[in-house]
C-alpha positions as CSV (number, residue, x, y, z in Angstrom):
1,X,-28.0,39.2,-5.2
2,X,-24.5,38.9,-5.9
3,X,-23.2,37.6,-8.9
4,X,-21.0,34.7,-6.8
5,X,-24.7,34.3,-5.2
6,X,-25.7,33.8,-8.4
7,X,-23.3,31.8,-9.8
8,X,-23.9,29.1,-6.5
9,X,-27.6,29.0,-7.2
10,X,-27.0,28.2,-10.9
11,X,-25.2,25.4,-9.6
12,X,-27.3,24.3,-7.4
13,X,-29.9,24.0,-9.9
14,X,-28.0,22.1,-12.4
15,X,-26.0,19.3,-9.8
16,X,-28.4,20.0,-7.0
17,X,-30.5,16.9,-7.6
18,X,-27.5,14.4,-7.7
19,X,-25.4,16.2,-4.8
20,X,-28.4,15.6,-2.7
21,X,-28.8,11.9,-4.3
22,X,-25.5,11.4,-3.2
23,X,-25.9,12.2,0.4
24,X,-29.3,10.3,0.6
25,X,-27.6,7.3,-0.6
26,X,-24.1,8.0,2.0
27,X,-26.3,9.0,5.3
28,X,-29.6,7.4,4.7
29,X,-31.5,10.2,5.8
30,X,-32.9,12.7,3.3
31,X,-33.1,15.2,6.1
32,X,-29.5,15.0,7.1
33,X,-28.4,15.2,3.5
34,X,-30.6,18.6,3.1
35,X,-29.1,19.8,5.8
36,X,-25.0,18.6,5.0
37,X,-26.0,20.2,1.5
38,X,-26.9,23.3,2.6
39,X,-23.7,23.7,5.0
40,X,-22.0,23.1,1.8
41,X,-23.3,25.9,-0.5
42,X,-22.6,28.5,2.9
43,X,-19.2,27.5,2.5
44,X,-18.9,27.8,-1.2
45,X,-20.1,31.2,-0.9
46,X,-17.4,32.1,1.7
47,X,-14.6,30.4,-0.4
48,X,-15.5,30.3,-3.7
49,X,-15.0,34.4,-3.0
50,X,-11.7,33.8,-2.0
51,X,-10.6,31.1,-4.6
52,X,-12.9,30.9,-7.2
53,X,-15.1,28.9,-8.9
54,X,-14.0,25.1,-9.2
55,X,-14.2,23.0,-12.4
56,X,-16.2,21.1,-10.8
57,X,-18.5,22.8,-8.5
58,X,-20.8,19.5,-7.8
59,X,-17.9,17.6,-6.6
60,X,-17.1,20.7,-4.6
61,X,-19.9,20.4,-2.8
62,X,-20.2,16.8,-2.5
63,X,-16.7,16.4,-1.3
64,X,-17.7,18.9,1.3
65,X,-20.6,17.5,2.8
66,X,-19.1,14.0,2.7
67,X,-16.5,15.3,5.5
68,X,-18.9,17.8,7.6
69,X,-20.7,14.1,7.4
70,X,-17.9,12.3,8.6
71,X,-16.5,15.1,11.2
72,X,-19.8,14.9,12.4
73,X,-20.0,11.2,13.0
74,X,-16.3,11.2,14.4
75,X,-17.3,13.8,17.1
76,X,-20.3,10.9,18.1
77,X,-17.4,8.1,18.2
78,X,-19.5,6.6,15.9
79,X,-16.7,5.0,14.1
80,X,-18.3,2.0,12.4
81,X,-17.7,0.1,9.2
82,X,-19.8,2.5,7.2
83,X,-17.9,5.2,8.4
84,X,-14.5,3.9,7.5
85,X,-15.7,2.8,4.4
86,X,-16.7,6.1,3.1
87,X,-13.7,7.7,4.9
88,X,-11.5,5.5,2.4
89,X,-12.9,6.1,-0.4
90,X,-12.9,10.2,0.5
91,X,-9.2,9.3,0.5
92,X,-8.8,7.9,-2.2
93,X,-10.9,9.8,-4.2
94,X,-9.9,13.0,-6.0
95,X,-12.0,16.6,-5.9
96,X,-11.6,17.0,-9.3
97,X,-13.8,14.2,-10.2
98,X,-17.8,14.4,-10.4
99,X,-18.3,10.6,-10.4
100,X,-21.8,10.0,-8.7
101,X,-23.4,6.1,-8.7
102,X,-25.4,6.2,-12.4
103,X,-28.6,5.7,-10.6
104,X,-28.3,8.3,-7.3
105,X,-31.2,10.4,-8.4
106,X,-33.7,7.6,-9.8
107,X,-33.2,5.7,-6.2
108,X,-34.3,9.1,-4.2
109,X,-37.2,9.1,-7.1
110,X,-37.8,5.7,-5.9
111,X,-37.2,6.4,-2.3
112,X,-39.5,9.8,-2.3
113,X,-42.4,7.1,-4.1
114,X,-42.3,4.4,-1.1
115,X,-46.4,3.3,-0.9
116,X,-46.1,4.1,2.4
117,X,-46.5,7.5,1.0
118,X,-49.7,9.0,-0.3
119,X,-49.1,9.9,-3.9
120,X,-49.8,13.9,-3.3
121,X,-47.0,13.7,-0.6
122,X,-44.4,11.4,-3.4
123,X,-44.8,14.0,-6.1
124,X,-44.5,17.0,-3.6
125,X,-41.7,15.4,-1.8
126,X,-39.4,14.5,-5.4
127,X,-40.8,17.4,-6.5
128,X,-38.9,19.5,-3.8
129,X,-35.6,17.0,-3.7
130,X,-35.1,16.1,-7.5
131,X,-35.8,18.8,-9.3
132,X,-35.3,21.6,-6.5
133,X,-38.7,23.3,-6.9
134,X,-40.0,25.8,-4.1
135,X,-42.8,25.0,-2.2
136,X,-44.5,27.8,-4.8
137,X,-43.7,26.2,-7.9
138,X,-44.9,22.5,-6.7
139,X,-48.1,24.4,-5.5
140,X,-48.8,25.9,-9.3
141,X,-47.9,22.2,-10.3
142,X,-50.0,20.4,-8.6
143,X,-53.0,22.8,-8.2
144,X,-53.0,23.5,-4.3
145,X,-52.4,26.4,-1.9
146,X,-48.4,26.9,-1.5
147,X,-49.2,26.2,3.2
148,X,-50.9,22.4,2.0
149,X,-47.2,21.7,-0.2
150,X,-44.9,23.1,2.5
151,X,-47.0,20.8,5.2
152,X,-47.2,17.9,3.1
153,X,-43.3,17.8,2.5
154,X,-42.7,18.2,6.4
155,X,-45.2,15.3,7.1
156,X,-43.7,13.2,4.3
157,X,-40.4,13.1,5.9
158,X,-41.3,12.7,8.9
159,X,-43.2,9.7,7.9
160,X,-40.3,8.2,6.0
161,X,-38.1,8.6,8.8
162,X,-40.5,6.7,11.2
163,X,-41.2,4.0,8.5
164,X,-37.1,3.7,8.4
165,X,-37.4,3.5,4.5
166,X,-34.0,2.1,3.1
167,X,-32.4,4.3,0.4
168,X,-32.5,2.1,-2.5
169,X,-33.9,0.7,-5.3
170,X,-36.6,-1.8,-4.8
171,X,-36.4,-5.5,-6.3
172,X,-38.3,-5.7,-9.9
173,X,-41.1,-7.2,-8.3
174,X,-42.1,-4.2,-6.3
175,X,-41.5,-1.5,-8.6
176,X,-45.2,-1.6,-10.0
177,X,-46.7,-0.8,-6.6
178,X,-44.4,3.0,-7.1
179,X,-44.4,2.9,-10.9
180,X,-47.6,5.2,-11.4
181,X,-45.9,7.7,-8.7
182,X,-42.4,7.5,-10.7
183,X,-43.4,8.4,-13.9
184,X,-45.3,10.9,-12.5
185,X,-43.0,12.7,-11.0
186,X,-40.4,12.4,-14.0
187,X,-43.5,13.9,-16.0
188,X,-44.0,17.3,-14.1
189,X,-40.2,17.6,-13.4
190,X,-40.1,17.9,-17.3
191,X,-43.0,20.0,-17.6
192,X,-41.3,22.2,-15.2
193,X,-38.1,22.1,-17.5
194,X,-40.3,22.6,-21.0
195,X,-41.8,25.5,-19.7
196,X,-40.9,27.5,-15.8
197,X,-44.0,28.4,-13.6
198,X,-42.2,31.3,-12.4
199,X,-38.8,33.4,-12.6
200,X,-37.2,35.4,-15.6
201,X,-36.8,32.0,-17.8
202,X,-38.9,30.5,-20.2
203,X,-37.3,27.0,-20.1
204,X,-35.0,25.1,-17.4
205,X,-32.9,22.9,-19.8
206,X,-31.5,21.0,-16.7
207,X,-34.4,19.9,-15.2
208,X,-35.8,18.9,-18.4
209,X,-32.5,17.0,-19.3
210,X,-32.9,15.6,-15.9
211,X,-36.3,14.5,-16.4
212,X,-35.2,12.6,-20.1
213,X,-32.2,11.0,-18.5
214,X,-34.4,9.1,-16.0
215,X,-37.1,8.2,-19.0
216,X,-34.9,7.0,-20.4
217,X,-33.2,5.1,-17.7
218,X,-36.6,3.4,-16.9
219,X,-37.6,2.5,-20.5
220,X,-34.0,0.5,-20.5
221,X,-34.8,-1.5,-17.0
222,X,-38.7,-1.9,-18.0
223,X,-38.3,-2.2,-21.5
224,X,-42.2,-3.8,-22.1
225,X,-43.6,-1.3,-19.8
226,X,-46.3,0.5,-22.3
227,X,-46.8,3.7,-20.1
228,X,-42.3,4.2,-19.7
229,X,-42.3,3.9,-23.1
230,X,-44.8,6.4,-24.0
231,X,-43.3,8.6,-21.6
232,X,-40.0,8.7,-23.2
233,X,-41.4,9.4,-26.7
234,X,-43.3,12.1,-25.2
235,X,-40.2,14.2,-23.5
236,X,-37.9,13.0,-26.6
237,X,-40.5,14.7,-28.6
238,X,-41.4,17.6,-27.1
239,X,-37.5,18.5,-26.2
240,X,-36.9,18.6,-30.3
241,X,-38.2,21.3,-30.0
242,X,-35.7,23.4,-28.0
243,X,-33.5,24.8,-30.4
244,X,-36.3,27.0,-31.9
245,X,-38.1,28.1,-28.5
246,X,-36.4,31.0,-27.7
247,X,-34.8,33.9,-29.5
248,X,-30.9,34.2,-28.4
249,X,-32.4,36.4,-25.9
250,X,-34.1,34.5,-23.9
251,X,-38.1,35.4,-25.3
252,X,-40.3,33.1,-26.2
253,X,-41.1,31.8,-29.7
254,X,-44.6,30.2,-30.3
255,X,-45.3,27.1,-32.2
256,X,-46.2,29.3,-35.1
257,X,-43.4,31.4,-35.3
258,X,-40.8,28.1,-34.7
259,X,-38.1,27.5,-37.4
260,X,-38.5,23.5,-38.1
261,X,-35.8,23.1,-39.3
262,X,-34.1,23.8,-35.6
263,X,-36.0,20.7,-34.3
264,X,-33.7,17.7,-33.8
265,X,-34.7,15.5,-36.3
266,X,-32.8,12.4,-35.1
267,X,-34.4,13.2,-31.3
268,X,-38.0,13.2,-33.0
269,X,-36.7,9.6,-34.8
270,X,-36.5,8.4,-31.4
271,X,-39.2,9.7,-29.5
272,X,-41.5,7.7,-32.8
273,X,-39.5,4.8,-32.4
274,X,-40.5,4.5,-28.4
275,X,-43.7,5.5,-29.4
276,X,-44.3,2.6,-31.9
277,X,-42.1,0.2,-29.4
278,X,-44.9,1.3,-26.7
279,X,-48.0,0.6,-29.3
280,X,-46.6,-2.9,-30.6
281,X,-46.3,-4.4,-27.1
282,X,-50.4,-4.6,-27.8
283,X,-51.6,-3.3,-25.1
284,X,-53.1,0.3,-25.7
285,X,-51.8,3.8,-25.2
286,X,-52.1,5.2,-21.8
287,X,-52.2,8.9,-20.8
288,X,-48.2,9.3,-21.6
289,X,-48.9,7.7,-24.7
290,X,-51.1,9.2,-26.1
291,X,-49.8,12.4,-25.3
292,X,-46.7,11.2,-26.8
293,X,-48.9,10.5,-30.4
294,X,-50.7,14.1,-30.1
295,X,-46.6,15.4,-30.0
296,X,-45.6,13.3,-32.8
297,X,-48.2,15.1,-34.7
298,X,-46.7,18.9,-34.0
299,X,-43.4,17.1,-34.8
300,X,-44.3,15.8,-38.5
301,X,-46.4,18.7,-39.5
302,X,-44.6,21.0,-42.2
303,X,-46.4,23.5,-40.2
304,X,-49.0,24.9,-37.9
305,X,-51.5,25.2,-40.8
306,X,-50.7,21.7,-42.1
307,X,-50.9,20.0,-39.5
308,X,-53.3,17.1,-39.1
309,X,-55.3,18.3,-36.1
310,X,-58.9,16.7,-36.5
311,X,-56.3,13.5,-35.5
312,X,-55.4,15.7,-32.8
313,X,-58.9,16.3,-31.5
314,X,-59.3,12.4,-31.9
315,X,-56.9,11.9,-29.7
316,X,-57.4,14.5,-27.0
317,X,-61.0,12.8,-27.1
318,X,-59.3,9.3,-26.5
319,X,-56.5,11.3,-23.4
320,X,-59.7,12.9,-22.0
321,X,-61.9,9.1,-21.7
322,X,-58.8,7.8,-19.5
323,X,-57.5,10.8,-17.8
324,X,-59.9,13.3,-17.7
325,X,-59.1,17.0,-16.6
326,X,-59.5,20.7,-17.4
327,X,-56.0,20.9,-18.7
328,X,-56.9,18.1,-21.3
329,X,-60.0,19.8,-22.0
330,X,-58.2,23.4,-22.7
331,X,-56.1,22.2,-24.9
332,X,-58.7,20.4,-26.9
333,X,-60.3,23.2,-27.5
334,X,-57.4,24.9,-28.8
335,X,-56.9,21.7,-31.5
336,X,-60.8,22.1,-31.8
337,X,-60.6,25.6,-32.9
338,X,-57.7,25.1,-35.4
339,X,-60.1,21.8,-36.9
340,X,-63.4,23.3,-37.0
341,X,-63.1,27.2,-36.3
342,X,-62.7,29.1,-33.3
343,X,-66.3,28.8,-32.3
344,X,-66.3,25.7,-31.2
345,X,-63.2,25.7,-29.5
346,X,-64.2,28.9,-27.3
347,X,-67.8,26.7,-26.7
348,X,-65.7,24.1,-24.9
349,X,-63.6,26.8,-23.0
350,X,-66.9,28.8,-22.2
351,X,-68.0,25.8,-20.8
352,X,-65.0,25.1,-18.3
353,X,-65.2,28.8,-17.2
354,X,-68.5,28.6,-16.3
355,X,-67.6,25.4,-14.4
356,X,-64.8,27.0,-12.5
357,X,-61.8,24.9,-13.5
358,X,-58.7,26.5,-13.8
359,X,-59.4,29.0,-11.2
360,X,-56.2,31.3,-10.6
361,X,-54.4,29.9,-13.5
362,X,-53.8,32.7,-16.8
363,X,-54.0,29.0,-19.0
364,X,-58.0,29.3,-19.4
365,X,-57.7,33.6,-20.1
366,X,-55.2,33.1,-22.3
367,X,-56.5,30.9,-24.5
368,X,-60.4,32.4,-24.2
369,X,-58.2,35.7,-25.5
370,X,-56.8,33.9,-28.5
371,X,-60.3,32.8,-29.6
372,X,-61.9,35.6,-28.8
373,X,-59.4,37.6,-31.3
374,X,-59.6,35.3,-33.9
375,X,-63.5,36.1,-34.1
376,X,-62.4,39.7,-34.2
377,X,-63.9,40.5,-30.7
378,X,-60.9,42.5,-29.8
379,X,-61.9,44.1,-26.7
380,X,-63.3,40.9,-25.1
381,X,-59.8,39.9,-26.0
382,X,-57.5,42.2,-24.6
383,X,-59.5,41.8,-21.3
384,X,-58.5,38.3,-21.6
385,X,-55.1,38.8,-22.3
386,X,-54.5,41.1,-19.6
387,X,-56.4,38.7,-17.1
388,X,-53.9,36.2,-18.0
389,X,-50.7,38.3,-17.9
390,X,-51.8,39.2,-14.3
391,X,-52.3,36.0,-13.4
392,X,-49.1,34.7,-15.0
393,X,-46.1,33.9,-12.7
394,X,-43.3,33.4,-15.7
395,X,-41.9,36.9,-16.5
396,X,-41.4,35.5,-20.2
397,X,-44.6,34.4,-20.6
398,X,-46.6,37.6,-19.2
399,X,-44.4,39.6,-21.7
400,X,-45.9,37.3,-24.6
401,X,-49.1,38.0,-23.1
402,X,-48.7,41.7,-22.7
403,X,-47.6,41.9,-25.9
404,X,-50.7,40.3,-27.7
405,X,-53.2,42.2,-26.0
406,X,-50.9,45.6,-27.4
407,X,-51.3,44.1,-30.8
408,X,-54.6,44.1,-31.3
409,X,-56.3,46.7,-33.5
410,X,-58.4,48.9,-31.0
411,X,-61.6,49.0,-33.5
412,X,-63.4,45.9,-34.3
């Protein structure tokens, strides 16, 4: 790949989700604005070689796609008010400026959540158009073969398109029919962001910023909304965390290994203050919550040794009673482990390995390896370990693996 190649895919990830926003919101048809953006990235590799990079390369390609949109309509004579509109405001409207409508991105959120939607198409659909994810990485996501995403997503738009669904935001009084679907999807965008399925990167900053901008553009418009709240704290809490996750190469650096004093103290601040906004409207932590109280844990510990993890079992117990899963359950075990010793945590992931779950993921090996080497079973271990960095998609991550299983002594 080339390094302009390179340079047009790094900004596609970073302005992608709004560019496309943008055109959802000027055509009203997702499927067109895929299309008009796409046109405008071929161009920007053809001319960007000739006259560089612009300052701004997402109002580059928005300004570009706005008039293959309106050549397009002018060659249909399909010169109604919409078009002029949007032809006057092209001329009036400079290049240099990156100015997209606040809210472009959280109304294709809301658009891509329609109930007319199941919710595995709304998550695999904004998964796909917010935070750019291929059809693979929405598949590891969400736990299904990469051919069911990649049908899902063509049946979704089609289904949209012959529902007509209007690109906008809904009136308060229907958001809580999409709200589950919404917060959803913010959730695994940032998961995505904290830590990459796939590729040469730990981390994708921008979708995680992406994914906080929108928490926290919900918990302003539903302000007594338990479950936005508790959301929010959790990705203001866990993106403290940041500044101490990789090395100024790039490699990882464990929870363990993490200098605290990186964190953002004034983002951990308010990511406690949403999460004690979210418990005083009385009405119980949910699932976001809760994970959000588990974070706030890691983020007031001195350290890994000190912190308070039989509170953290407590409330992985309390996570796994209203949203049960094998994720929940691994990482139990792991605060299990650090409570009462790594016997019982490798019980509980014994347990989900001989129950299957987790299949194809290097999550359950990984930690099974972790255990097993703090009982001193090396060789069980490294087996683990290398299980896990074979099954592991991130680059970084199967290094960290690699790199444990090398470290362990050879004799018990």
């Amino acid at each position: 790949m080339s390094e302009l190649a390179r340079t047009v895919e790094a900004v596609w990830r970073i302005e992608g989700a709004r560019v496309l926003a943008t055109l959802t919101r000027m055509t009203g048809d997702l499927d067109r604005a895929e299309d008009l953006a796409q046109e405008s990235l071929v161009d920007a590799l053809t001319q960007w070689s000739e006259a560089g990079v612009p300052a701004n390369p997402g109002a580059w390609l928005t300004t570009v796609a706005r008039r293959k949109a309106i050549d397009a309509w002018r060659r249909a004579a399909r010169l109604d008010e919409r078009y002029a509109q949007i032809a006057r405001d092209l001329e009036t409207a400079s290049e240099d400026e990156w100015q997209p409508v606040e809210d472009d991105v959280l109304r294709l959120v809301l658009t891509a959540c329609h109930p007319v939607l199941s919710r595995e198409s709304q998550l695999a659909l904004t998964l796909r158009v917010v935070s750019g994810l291929s059809s693979a990485q929405i598949a590891r996501l969400l736990l299904v073969p990469v051919p069911t995403v990649q049908a899902r997503i063509t049946r979704t738009k089609q289904t949209l398109a012959a529902a007509r669904v209007p690109f906008e935001v809904p009136e308060r009084e229907q958001w809580g029919e999409r709200l589950g679907a919404v917060l959803g999807v913010v959730y695994l965008v940032y998961t995505e962001g904290y830590a990459a399925t796939s590729g040469e990167r730990w981390t994708r900053p921008e979708l995680a910023g992406e994914a906080l901008r929108l928490a926290r553009i919900l918990a302003g418009l539903l302000p007594r909304e338990p479950e936005v709240l508790g959301l929010l704290a959790l990705i203001e809490l866990q993106s403290s965390r940041f500044g101490a996750r990789t090395a100024p190469d790039g490699s990882p650096v464990l929870l363990d290994r993490q200098d605290r004093s990186r964190w953002d103290h004034a983002q951990i601040a308010r990511g406690r203050e949403a999460l004690r906004r979210a418990g005083a409207l009385g009405r119980g932590l949910g699932p976001y919550g809760l994970q959000a109280a588990i974070a706030e844990q890691h983020a007031i510990a001195p350290s890994v040794e000190e912190t308070d993890w039989a509170r953290i079992v407590l409330l992985f117990e309390a996570l796994a009673q209203i949203a049960p899963s094998p994720v929940v359950e691994l990482n139990r075990a792991v605060a299990l482990a650090y409570a009462t010793g790594p016997e019982d945590g490798l019980r509980v992931v014994d347990r989900l390995a001989r129950e299957g779950a987790l299949r194809g993921s290097h999550l359950l090996p990984s930690v099974r390896g972790e255990l097993l080497a703090r009982l001193g079973r090396f060789a069980e271990a490294r087996g683990e370990l290398l299980a896990a960095a074979e099954l592991a998609r991130n680059e970084r991550e199967r290094a960290v693996l690699l790199d444990k299983a090398g470290a362990l002594p050879l004799a018990p």
